[in-house]
Backbone as CSV, one residue per row, in Angstrom:
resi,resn,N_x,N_y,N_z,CA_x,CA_y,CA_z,C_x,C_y,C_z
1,UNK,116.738,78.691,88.603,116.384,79.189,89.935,114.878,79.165,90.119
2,UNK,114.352,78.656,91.176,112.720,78.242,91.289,112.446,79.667,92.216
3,UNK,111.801,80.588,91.940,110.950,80.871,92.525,110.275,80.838,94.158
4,UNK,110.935,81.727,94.821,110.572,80.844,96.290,109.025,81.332,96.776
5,UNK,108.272,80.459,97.380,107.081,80.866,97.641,107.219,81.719,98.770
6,UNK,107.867,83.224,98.777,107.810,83.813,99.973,106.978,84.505,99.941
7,UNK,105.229,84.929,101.002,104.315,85.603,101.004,104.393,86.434,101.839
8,UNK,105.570,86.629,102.531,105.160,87.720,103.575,106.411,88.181,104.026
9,UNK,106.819,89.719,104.318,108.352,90.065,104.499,107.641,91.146,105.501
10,UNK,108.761,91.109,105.959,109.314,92.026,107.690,110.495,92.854,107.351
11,UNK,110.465,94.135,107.255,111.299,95.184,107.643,112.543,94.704,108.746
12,UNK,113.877,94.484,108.553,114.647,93.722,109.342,115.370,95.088,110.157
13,UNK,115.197,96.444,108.990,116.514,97.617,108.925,115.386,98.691,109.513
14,UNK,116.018,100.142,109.773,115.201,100.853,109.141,115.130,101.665,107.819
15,UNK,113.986,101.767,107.500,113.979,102.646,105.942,113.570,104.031,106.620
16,UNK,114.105,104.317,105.267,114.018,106.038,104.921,112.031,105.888,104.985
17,UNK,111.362,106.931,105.309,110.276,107.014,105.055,110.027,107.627,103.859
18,UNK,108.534,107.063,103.182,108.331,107.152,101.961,107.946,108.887,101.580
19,UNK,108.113,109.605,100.677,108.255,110.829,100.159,106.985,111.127,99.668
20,UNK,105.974,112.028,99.481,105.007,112.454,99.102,104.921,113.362,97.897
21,UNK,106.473,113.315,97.252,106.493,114.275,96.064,106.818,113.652,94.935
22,UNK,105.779,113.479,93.994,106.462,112.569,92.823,107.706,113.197,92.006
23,UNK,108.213,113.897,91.946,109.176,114.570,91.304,110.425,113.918,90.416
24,UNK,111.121,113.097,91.856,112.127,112.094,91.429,111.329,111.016,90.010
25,UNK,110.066,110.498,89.847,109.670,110.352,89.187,110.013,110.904,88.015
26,UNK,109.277,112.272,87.721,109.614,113.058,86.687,110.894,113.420,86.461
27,UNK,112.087,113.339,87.503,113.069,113.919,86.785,113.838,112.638,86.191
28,UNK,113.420,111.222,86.529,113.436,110.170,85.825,113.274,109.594,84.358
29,UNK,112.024,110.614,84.191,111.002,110.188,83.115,111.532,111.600,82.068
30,UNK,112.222,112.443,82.304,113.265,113.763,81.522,114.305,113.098,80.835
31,UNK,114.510,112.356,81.773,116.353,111.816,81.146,115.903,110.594,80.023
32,UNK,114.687,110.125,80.161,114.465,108.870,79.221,115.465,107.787,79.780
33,UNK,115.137,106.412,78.869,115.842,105.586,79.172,114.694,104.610,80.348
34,UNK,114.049,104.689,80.900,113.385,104.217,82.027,112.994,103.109,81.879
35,UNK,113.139,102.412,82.812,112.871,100.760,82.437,111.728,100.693,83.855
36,UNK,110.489,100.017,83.341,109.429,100.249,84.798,109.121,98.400,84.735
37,UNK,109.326,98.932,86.354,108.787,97.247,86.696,107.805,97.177,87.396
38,UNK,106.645,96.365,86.978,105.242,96.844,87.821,104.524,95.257,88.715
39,UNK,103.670,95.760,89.471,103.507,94.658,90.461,102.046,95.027,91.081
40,UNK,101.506,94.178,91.357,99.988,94.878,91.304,99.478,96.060,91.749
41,UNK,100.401,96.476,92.840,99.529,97.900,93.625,99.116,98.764,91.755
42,UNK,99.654,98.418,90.793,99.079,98.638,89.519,97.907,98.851,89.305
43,UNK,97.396,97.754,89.736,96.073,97.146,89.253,94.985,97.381,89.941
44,UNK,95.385,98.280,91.175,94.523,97.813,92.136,92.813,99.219,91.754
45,UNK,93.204,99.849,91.352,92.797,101.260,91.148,91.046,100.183,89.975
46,UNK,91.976,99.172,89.212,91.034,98.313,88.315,90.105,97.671,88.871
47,UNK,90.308,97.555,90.124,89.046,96.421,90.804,90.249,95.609,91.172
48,UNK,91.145,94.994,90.811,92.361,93.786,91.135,93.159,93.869,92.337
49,UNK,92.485,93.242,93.752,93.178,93.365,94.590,94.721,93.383,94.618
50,UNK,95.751,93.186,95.671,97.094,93.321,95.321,97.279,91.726,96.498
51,UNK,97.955,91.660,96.717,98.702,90.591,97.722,98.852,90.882,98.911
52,UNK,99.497,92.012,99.213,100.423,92.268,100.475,99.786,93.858,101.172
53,UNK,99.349,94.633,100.424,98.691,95.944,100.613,97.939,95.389,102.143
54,UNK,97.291,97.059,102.355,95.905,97.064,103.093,94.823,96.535,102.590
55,UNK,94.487,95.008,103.257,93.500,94.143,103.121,93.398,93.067,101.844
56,UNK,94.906,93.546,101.241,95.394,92.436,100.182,94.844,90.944,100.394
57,UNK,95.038,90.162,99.464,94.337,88.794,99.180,94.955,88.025,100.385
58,UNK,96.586,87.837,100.541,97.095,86.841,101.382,96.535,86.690,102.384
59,UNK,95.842,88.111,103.573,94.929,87.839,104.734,93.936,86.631,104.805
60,UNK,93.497,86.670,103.529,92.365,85.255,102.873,92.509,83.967,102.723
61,UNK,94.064,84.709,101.705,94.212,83.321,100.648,95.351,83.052,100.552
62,UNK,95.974,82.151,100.498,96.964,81.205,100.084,97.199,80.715,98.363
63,UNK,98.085,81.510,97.840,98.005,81.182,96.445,98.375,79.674,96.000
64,UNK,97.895,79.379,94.890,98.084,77.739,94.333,99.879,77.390,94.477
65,UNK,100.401,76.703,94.510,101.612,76.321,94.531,101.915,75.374,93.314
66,UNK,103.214,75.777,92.406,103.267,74.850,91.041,103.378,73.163,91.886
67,UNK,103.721,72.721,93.106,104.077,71.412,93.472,102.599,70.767,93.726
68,UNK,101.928,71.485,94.152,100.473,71.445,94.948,99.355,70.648,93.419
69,UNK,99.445,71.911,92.774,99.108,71.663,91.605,99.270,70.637,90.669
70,UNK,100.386,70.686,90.256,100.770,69.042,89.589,100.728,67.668,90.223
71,UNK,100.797,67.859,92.102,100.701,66.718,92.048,99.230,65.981,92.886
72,UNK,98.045,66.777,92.738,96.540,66.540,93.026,95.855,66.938,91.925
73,UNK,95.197,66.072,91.682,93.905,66.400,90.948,92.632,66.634,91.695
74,UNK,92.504,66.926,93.121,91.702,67.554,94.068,92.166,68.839,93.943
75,UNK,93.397,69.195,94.073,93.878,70.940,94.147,93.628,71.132,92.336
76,UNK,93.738,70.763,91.378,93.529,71.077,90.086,92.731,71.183,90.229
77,UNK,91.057,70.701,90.514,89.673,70.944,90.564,89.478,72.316,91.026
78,UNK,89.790,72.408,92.596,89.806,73.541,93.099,90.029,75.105,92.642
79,UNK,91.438,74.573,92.054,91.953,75.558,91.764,91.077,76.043,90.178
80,UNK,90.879,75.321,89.248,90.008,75.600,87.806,88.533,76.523,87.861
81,UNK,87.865,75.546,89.484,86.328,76.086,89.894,86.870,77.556,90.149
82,UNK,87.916,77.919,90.708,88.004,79.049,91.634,88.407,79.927,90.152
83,UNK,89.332,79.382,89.244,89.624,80.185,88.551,88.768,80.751,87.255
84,UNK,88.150,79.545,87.309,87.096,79.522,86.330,85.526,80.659,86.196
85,UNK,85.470,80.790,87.944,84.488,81.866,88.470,85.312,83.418,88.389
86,UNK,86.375,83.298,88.803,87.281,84.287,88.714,87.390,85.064,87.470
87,UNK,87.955,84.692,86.925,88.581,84.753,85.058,86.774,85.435,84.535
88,UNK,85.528,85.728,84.789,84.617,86.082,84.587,84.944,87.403,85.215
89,UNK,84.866,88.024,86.130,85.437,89.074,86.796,86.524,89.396,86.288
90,UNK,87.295,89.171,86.589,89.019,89.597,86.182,89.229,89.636,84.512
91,UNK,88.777,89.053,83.483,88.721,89.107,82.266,87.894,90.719,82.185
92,UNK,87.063,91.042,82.882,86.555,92.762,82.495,87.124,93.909,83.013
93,UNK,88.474,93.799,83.605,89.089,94.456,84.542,89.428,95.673,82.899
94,UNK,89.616,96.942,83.346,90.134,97.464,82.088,91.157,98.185,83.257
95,UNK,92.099,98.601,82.097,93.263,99.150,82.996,92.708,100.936,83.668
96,UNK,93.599,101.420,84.315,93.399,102.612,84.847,94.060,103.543,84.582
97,UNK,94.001,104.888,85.470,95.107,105.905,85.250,96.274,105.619,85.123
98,UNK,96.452,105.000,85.946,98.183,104.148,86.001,98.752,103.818,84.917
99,UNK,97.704,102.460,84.349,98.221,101.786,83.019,98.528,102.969,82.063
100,UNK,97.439,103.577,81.782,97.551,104.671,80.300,98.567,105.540,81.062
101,UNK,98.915,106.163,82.199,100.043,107.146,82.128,101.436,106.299,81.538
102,UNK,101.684,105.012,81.937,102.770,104.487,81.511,102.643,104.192,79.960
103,UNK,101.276,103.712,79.762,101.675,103.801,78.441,101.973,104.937,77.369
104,UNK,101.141,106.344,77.946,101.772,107.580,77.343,103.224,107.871,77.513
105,UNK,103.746,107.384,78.805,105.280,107.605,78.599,106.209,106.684,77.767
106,UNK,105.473,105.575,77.260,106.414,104.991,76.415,105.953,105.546,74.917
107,UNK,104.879,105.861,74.410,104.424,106.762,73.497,105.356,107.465,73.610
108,UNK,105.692,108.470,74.154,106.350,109.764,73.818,108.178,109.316,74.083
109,UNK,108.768,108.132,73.743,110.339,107.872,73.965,110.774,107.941,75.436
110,UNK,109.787,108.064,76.573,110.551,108.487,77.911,110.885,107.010,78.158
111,UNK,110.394,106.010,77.995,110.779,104.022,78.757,111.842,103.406,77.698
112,UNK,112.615,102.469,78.315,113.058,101.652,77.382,112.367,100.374,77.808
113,UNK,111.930,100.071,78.324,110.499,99.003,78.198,109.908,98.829,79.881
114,UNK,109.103,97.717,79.579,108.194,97.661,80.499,108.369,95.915,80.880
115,UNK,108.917,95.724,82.192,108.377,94.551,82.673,107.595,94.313,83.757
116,UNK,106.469,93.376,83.829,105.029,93.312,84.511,105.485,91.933,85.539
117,UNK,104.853,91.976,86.559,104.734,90.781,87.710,103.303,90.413,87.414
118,UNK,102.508,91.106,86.553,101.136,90.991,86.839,100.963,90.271,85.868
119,UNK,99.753,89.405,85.570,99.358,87.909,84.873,98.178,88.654,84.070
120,UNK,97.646,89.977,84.188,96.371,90.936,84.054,96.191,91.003,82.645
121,UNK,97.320,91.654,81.908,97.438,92.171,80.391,96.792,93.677,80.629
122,UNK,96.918,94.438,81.404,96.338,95.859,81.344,97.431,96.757,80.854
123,UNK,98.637,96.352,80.762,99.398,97.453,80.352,99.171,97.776,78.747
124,UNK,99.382,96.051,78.258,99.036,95.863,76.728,97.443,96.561,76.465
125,UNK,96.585,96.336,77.300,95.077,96.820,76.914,95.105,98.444,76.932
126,UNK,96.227,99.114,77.931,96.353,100.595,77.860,96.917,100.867,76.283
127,UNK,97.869,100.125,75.889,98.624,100.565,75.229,100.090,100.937,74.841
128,UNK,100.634,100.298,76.104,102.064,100.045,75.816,102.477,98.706,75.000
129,UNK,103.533,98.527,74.419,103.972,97.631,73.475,105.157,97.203,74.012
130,UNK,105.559,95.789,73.877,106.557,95.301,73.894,106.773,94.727,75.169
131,UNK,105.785,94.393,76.352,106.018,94.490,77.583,106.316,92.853,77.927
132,UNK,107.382,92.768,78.696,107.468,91.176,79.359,106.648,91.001,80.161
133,UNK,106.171,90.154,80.624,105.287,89.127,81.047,105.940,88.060,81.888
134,UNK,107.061,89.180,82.838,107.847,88.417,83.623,107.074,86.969,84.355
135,UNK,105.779,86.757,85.070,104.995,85.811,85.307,103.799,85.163,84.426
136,UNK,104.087,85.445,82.948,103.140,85.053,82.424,101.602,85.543,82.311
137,UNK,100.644,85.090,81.578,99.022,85.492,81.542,98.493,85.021,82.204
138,UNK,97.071,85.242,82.346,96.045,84.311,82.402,95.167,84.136,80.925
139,UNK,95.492,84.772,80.080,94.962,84.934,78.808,95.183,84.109,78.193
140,UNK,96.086,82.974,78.487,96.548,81.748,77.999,96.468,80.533,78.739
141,UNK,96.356,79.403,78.077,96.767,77.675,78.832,97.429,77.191,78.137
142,UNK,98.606,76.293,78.678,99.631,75.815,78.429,98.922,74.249,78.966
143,UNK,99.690,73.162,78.116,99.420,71.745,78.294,100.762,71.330,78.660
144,UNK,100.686,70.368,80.119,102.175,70.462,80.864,102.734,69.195,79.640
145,UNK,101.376,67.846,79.112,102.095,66.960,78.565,103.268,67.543,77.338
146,UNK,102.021,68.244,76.222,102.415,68.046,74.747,102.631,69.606,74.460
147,UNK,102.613,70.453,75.629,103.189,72.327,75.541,102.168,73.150,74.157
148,UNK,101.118,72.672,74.019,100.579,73.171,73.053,99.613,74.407,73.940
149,UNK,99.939,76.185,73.513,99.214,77.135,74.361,98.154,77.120,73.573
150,UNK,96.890,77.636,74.727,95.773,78.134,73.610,94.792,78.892,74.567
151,UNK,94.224,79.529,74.023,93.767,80.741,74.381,93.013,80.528,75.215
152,UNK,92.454,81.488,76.535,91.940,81.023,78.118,90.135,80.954,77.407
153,UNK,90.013,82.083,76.367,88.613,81.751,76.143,87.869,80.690,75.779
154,UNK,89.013,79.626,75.237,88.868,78.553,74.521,88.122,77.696,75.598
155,UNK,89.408,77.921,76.553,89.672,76.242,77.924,87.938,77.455,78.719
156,UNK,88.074,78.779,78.481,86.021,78.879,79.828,84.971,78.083,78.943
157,UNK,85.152,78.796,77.507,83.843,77.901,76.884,83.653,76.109,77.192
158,UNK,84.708,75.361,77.337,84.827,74.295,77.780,84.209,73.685,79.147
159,UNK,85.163,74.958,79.771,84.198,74.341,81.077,83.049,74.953,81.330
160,UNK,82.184,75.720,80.705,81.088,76.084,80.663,79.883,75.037,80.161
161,UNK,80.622,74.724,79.047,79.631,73.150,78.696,79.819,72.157,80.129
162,UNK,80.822,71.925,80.276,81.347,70.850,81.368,80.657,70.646,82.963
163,UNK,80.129,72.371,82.887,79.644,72.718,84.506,78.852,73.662,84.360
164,UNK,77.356,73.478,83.539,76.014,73.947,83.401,76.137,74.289,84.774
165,UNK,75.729,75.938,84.638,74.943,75.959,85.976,75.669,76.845,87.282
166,UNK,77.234,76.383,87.142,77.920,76.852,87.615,78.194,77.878,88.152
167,UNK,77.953,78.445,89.418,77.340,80.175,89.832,77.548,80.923,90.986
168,UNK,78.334,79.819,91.353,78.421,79.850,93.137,78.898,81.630,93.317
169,UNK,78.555,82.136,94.616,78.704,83.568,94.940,80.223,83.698,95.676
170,UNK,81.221,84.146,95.168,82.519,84.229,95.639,82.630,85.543,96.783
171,UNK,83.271,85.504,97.129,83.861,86.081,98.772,84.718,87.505,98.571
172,UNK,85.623,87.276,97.024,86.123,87.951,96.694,87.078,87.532,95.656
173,UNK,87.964,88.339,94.981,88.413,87.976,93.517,90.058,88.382,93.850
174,UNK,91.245,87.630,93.582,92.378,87.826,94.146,93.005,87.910,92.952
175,UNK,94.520,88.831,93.008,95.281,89.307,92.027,95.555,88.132,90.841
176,UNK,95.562,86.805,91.567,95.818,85.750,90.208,94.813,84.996,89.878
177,UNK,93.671,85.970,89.932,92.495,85.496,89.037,91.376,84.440,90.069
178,UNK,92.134,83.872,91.132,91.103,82.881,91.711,90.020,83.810,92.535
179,UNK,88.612,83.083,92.532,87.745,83.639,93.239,87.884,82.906,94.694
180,UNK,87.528,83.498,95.301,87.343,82.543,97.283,86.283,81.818,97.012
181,UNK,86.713,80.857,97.008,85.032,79.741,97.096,85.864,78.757,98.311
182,UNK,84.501,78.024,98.633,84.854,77.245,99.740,84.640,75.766,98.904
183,UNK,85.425,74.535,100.006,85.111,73.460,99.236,83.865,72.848,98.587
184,UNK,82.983,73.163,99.742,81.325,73.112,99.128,81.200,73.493,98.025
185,UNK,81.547,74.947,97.919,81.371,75.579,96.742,81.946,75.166,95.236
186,UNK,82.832,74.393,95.608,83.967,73.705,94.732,82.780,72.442,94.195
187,UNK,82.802,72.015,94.727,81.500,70.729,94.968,82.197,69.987,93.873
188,UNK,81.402,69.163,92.883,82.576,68.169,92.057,82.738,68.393,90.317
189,UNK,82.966,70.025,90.566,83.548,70.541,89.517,84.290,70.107,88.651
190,UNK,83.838,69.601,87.214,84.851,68.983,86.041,85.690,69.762,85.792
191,UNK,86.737,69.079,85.535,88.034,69.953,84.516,87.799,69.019,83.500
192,UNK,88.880,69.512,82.585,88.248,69.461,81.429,90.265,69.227,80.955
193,UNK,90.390,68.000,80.118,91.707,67.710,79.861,91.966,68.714,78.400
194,UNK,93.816,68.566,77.847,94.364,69.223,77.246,93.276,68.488,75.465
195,UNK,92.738,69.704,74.587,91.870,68.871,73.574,93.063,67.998,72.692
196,UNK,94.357,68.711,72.434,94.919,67.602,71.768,95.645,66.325,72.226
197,UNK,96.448,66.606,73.618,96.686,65.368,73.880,95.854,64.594,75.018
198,UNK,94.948,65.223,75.878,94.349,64.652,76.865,95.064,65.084,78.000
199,UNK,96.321,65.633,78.215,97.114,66.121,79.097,96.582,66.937,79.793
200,UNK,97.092,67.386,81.122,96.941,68.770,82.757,97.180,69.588,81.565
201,UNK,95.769,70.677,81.825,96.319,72.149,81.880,96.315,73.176,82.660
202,UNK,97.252,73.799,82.512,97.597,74.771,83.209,97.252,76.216,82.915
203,UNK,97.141,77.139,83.788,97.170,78.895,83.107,99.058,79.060,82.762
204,UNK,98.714,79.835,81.774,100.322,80.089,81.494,100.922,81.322,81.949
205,UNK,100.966,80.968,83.471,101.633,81.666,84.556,102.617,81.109,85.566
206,UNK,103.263,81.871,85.861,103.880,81.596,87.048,103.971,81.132,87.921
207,UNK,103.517,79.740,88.746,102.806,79.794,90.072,103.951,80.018,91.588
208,UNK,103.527,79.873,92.031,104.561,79.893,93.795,105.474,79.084,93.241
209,UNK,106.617,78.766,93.713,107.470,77.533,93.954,107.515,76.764,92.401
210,UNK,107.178,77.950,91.387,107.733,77.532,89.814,108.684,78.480,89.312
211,UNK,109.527,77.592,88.654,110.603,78.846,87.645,110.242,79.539,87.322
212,UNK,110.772,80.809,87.011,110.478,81.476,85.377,111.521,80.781,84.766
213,UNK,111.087,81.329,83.716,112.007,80.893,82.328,112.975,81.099,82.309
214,UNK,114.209,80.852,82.321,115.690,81.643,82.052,115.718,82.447,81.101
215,UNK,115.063,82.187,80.233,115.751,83.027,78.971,114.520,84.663,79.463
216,UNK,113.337,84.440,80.199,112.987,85.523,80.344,113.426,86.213,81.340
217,UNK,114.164,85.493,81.987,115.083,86.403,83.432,116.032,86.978,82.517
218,UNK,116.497,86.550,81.794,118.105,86.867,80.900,117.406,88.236,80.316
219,UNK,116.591,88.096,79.498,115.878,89.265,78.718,115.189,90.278,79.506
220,UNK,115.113,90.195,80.069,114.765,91.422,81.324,116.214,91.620,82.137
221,UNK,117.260,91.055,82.327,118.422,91.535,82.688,119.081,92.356,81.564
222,UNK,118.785,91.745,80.321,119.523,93.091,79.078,118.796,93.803,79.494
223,UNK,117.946,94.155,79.595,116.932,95.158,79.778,117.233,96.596,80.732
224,UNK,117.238,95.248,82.238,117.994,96.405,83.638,119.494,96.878,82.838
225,UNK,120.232,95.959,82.172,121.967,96.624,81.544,121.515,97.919,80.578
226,UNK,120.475,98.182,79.865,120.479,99.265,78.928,119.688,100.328,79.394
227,UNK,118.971,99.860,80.683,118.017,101.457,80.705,118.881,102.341,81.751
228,UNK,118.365,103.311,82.177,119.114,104.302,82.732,119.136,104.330,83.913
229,UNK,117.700,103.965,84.492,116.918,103.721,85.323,116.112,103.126,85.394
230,UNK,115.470,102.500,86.674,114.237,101.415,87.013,113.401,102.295,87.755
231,UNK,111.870,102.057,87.736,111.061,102.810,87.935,110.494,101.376,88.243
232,UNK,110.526,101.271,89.940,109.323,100.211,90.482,108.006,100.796,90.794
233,UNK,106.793,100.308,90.098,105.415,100.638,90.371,104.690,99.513,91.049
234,UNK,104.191,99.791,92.108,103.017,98.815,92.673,103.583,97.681,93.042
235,UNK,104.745,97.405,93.742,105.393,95.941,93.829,106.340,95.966,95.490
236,UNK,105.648,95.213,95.986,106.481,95.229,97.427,108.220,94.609,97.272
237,UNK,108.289,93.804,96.136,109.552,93.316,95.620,109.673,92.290,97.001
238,UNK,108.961,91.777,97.181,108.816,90.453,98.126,109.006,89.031,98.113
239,UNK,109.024,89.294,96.621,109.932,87.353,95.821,110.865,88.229,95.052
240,UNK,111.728,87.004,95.235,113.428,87.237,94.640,112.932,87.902,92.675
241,UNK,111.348,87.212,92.563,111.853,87.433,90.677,111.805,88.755,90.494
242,UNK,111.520,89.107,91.486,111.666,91.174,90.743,112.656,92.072,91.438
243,UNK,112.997,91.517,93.048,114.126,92.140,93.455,115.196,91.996,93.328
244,UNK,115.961,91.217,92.352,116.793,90.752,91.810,116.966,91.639,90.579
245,UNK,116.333,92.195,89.688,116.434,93.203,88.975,116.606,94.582,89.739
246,UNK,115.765,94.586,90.848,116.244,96.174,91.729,117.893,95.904,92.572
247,UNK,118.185,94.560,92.501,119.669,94.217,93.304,120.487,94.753,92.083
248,UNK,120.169,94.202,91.102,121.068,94.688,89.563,120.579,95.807,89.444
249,UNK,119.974,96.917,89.427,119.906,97.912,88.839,121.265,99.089,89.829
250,UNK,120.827,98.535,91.113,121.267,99.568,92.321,122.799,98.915,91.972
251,UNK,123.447,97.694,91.606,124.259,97.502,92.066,125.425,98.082,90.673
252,UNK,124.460,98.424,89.903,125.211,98.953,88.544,125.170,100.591,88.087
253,UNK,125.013,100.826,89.525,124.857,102.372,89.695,123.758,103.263,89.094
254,UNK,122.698,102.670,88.246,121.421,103.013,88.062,120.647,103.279,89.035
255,UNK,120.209,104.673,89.060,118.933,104.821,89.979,117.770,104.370,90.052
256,UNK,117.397,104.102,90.937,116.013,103.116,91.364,115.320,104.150,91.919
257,UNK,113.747,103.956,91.121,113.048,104.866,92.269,111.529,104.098,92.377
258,UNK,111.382,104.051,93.879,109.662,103.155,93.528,108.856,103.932,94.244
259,UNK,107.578,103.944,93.517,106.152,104.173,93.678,105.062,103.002,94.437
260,UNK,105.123,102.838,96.130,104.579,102.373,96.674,104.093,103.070,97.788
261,UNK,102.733,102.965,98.186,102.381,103.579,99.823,103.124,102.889,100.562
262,UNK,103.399,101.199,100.410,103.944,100.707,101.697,105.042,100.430,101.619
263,UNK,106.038,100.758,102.651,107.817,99.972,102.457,107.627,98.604,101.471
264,UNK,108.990,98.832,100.640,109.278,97.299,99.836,110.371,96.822,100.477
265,UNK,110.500,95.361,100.186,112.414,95.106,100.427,113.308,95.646,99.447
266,UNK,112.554,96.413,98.650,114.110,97.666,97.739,114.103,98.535,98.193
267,UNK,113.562,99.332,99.009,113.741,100.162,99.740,115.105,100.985,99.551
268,UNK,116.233,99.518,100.586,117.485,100.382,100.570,118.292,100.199,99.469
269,UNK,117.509,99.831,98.549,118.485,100.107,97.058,117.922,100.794,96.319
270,UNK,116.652,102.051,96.987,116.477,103.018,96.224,116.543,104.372,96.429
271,UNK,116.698,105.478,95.428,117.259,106.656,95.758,115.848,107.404,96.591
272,UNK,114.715,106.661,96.328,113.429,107.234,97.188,112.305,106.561,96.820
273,UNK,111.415,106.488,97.540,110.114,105.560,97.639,109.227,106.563,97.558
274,UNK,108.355,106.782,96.560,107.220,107.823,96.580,106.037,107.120,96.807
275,UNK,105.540,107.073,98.364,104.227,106.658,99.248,102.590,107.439,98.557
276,UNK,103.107,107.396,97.700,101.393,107.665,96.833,100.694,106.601,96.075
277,UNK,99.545,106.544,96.123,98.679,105.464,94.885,98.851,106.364,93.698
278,UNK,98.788,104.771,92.853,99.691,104.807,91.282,99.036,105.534,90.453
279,UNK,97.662,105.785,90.408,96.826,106.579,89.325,97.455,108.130,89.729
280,UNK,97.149,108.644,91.155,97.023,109.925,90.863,98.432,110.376,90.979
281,UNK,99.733,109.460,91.452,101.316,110.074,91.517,101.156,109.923,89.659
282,UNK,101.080,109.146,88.902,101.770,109.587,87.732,100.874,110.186,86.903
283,UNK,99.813,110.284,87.272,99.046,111.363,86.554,99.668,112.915,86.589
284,UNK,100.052,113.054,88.300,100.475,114.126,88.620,101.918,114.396,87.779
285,UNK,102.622,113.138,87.556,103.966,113.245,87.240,103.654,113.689,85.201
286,UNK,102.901,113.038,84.765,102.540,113.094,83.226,102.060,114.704,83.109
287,UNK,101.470,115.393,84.230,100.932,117.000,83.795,102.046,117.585,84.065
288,UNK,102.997,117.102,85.172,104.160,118.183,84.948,105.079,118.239,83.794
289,UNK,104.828,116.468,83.052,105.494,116.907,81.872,105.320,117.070,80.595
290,UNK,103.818,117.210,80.824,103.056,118.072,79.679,102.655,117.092,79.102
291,UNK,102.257,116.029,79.472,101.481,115.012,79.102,100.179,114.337,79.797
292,UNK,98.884,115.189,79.690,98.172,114.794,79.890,97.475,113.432,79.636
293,UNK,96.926,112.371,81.082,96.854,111.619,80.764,95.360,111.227,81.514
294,UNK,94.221,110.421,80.892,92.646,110.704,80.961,92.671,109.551,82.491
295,UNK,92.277,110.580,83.197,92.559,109.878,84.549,90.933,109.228,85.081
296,UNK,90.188,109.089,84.104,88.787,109.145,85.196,88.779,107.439,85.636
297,UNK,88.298,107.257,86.335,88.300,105.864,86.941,87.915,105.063,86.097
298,UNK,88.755,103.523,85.825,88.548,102.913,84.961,87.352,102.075,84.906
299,UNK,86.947,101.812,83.458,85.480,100.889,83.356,85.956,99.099,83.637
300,UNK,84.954,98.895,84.721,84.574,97.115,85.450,83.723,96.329,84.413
């Protein structure tokens, strides 16, 4: 199943309006078992815009497309300069209140794991373990010829030799790492081929209009079958790859509960939507359950 490039959703029904009491949270995070699925409103607290929010990236930008990508080596340029300026910014992002409250709740037995929409690695940098990587890193490149990954620091030092100089002033920095540059700005930026076979590389992510993996949809479906509950954080659930786990959770009589300010399309497959930002609802939710968690704003 590919991935549909859908960027933008409309309320068709009406929803319940969103709740101002994290509670359902906590009485979530009592029973254990919690399976959390996160999506940038995560990140955003880090410096990491979100997509779809108030003043999110899409107003801007148009994310890369896997078809776009493979089949120009004008959009590969583009896309490397942009990511390449980016990945400088976004590589210092440290996680926030958010990240470390979730990761204290899997510390203390309340999660049965953690799957991410986000490409960031902040949950792992908080401190949770074991987390899918439902869309992949940016911490990695993948070679489409000969599949050999290798590490993103590897492929900047590369193009750092490749594009002395390189400095242009970006517009702004979007959830999958690209900076806004304009074509000028792009100007005739080297990429830099795969070192062992000469092959396209890629970030080893997700893009628009690309699969995931089956076997990582499958493994995040054991996942929704054993936890008790799903706990959506920061995710409008606006592409099928994550509302498809809130369709299975609701439809297997597991309670769903998400943590967004703005309506998602799970909405009506959840028992309540708590309309708070993610640092200070589960901070609030971690002191009621006696788990203090170090909320001060995270270091850029």
């Amino acid at each position: 199943m590919r991935m549909r490039p859908t960027l933008s959703w409309t309320p068709t029904e009406d929803l319940p309006p969103g709740s101002t009491d994290p509670e359902p949270v906590a009485d979530a995070l009592r029973s254990g078992g919690v399976l959390v699925l996160s999506g940038a409103g995560i990140s955003t607290e880090s410096g990491i815009p979100d997509y779809r929010g108030e003043g999110g990236s899409l107003s801007r930008h148009t994310p890369m497309t896997y078809q776009e990508f493979t089949a120009s080596l004008r959009a590969r340029r583009r896309y490397w300069a942009r990511s390449h300026l980016g990945w400088r910014t976004f590589g210092r992002a440290r996680p926030n209140a958010g990240h470390r409250a979730v990761a204290m709740f899997g510390r203390h037995g309340l999660l049965s794991g953690v799957i991410t929409q986000n490409v960031d690695g902040l949950h792992q940098s908080a401190g949770s373990e074991g987390v899918v990587e439902l869309h992949g890193s940016l911490s990695r490149v993948v070679c489409l010829s000969c599949g050999t990954v290798s590490p993103r620091h590897e492929l900047a030092r590369r193009l750092e030799a490749a594009n002395p100089g390189f400095a242009p002033v970006a517009a702004g920095i979007n959830p999958d790492g690209d900076a806004d540059l304009t074509d000028e700005q792009v100007g005739d930026f080297r990429v830099v081929p795969c070192a062992v076979c000469g092959g396209v590389l890629k970030p080893d992510v997700v893009f628009f209009g690309e699969a995931v993996p089956p076997r990582r949809v499958e493994h995040c479906r054991e996942l929704v079958r054993g936890a008790t509950s799903l706990l959506v954080l920061g995710s409008s659930l606006t592409v099928m790859s994550g509302l498809r786990f809130v369709r299975q959770a609701a439809q297997a009589g597991k309670p769903v509960v998400i943590v967004n300010r703005d309506p998602t399309r799970g909405d009506r497959h959840a028992v309540t939507r708590v309309a708070l930002p993610l640092g200070p609802a589960l901070t609030a939710v971690a002191g009621r359950l006696g788990l203090p968690v170090d909320d001060r704003p995270a270091a850029g």
